[in-house]
C-alpha positions in Angstrom: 1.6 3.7 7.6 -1.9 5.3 8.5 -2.4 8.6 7.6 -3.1 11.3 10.5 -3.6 14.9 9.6 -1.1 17.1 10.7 -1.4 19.7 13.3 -0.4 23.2 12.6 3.0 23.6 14.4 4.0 20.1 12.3 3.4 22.2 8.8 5.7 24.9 10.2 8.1 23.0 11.3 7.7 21.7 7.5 8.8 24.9 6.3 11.1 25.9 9.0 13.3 22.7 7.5 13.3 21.2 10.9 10.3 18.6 10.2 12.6 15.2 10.0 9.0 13.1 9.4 8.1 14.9 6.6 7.1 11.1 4.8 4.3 11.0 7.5 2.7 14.3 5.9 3.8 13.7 2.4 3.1 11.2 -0.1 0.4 8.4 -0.3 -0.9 6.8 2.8 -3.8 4.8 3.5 -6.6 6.2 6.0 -10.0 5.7 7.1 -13.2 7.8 6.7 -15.3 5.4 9.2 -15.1 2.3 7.8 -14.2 3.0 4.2 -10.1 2.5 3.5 -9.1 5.6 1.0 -5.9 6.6 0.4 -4.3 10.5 1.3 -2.0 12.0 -1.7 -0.4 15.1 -0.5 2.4 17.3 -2.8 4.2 20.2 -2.0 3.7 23.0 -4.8 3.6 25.8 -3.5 4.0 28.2 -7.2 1.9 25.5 -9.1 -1.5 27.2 -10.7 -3.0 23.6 -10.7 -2.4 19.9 -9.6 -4.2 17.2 -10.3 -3.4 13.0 -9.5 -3.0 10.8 -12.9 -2.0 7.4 -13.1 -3.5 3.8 -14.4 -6.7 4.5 -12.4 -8.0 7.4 -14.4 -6.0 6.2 -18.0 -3.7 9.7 -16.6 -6.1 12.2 -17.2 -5.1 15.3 -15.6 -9.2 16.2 -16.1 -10.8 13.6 -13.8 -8.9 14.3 -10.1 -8.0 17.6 -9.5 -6.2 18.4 -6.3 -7.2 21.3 -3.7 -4.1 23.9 -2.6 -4.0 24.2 0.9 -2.6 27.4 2.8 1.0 26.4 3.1 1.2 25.3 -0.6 0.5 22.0 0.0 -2.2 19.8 -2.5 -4.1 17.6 -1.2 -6.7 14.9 -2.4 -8.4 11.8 -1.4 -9.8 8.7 -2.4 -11.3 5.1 -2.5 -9.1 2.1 -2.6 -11.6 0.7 -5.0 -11.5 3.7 -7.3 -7.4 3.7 -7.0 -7.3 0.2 -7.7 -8.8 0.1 -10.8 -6.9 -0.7 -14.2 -4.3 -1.9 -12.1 -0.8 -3.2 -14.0 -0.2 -6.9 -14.0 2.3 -6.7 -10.9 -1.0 -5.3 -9.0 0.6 -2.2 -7.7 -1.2 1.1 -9.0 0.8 3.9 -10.4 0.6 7.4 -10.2 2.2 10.8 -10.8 1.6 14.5 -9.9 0.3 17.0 -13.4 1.5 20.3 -11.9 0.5 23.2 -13.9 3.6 25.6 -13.1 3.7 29.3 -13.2 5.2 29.1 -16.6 2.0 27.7 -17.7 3.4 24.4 -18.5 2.1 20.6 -17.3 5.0 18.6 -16.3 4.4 15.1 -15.2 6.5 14.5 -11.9 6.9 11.2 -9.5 5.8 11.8 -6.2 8.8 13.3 -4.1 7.7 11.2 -1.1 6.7 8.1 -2.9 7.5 5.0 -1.0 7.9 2.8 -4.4 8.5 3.3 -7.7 8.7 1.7 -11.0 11.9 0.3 -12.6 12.9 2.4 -15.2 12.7 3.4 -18.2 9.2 3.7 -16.4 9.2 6.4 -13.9 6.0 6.7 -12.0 4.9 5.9 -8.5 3.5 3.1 -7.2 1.2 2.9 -4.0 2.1 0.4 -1.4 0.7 0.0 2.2 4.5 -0.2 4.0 2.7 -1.4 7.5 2.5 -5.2 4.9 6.2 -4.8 4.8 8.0 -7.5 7.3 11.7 -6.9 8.1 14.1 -9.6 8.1 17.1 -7.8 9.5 16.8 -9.2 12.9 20.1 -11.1 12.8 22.0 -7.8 11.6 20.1 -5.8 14.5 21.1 -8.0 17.1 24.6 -8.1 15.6 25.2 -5.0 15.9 25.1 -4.3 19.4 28.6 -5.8 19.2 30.1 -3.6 16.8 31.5 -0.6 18.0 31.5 1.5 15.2 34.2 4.0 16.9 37.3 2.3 16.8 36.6 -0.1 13.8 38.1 0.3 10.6 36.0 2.1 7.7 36.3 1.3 4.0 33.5 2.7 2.0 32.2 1.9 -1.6 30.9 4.7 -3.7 28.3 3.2 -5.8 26.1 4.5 -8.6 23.3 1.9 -8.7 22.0 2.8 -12.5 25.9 2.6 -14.1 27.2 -0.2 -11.8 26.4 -2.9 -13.8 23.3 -3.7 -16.0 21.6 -6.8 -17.5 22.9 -8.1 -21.1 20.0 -6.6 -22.5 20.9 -3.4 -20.7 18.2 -2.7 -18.7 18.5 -2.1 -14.9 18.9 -3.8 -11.8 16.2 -3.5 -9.6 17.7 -2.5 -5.8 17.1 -6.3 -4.5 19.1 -7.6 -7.7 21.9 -5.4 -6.8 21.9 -6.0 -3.1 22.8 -10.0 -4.2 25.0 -8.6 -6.7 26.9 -5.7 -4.7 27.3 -7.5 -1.3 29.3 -10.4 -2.3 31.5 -8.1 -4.4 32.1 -5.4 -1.5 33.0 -8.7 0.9 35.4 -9.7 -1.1 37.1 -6.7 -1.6 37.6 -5.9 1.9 34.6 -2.8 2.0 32.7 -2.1 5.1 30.2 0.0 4.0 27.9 1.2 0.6 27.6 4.9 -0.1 24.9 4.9 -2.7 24.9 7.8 -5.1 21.7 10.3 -5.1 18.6 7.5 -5.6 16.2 10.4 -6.0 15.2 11.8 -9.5 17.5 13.9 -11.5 17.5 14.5 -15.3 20.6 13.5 -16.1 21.9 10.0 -15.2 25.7 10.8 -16.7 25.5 13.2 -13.6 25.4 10.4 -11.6 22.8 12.5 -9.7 24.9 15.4 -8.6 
């Protein structure tokens, strides 16, 4: 998904609350400068005193890639694919976080609110990924559906915390393909129709179960 700056009247609908594309604006995105391919970070901080971009490129220095504030309280920054993909992990995605210097004078270390992709915890930070390489295979479901009317057929839905559901033996998580092969025989048998899945964004405190 290229990144295309956005027009005044899209940052204020951004802060009216009525911006439903904010992922277009926020996040990581690749883009052009002529022919070069760099990628666009953009964070919403609006009380931070500094931000800068870590992650396996820079070994996370919070020194190296500081981030300009823009008038809405937006940071933004820009760079190479070459320099972004360098120390990159064995699985070849890079990873990255946010260093936001609050107003408490404290650096926190946060994944990126918009990231696209992620690493499987215990790890925690954000991984780049071009989703434009991503091919959908759900054309059998698409065209299935215009056969279902969802208004007068029965609903039974399955509340499901992905990170307690079920784990390996060694305890460590499923990653959300593993427990799509898991969960989806298991709701078919027991008569569900559809998956609610419990908050999926960060929160500090996974007994909370993200509420």
């Amino acid at each position: 998904m290229l990144y295309h700056a956005p027009s005044a009247e899209i940052r204020d609908t951004f802060h009216q609350g009525t911006n439903r594309r904010a992922y277009e604006m926020l996040g990581a995105h690749p883009c052009y400068e002529g022919d070069q391919r760099k990628w666009h970070f953009c964070v919403w901080a609006p009380n931070a005193k500094h931000v800068a971009l870590v992650g396996s490129f820079n070994d996370w220095d919070k020194s190296v890639t500081p981030m300009q504030k823009q008038y809405d309280g937006t940071w933004e920054l820009r760079l190479s694919e070459d320099e972004l993909w360098k120390n990159v992990p064995q699985d070849g995605y890079p990873t990255y976080k946010y260093a936001v210097w609050g107003a408490d004078d404290l650096w926190r270390m946060k994944a990126d609110p918009f990231g696209f992709f992620s690493q499987l915890r215990p790890n925690n930070a954000s991984r780049l990924i071009d989703l434009d390489n991503y091919h959908w295979s759900d054309q059998d479901w698409m065209a299935a559906r215009h056969d279902f009317n969802p208004y007068i057929s029965p609903v039974n839905i399955y509340e499901v915390h992905i990170g307690s559901w079920r784990r390996h033996p060694d305890g460590s998580m499923y990653s959300y393909r593993e427990f799509a092969d898991e969960v989806i025989p298991y709701i078919q048998e027991m008569g569900y129709t559809h998956i609610e899945l419990l908050p999926v964004m960060e929160h500090p405190l996974d007994m909370s179960w993200g509420y």
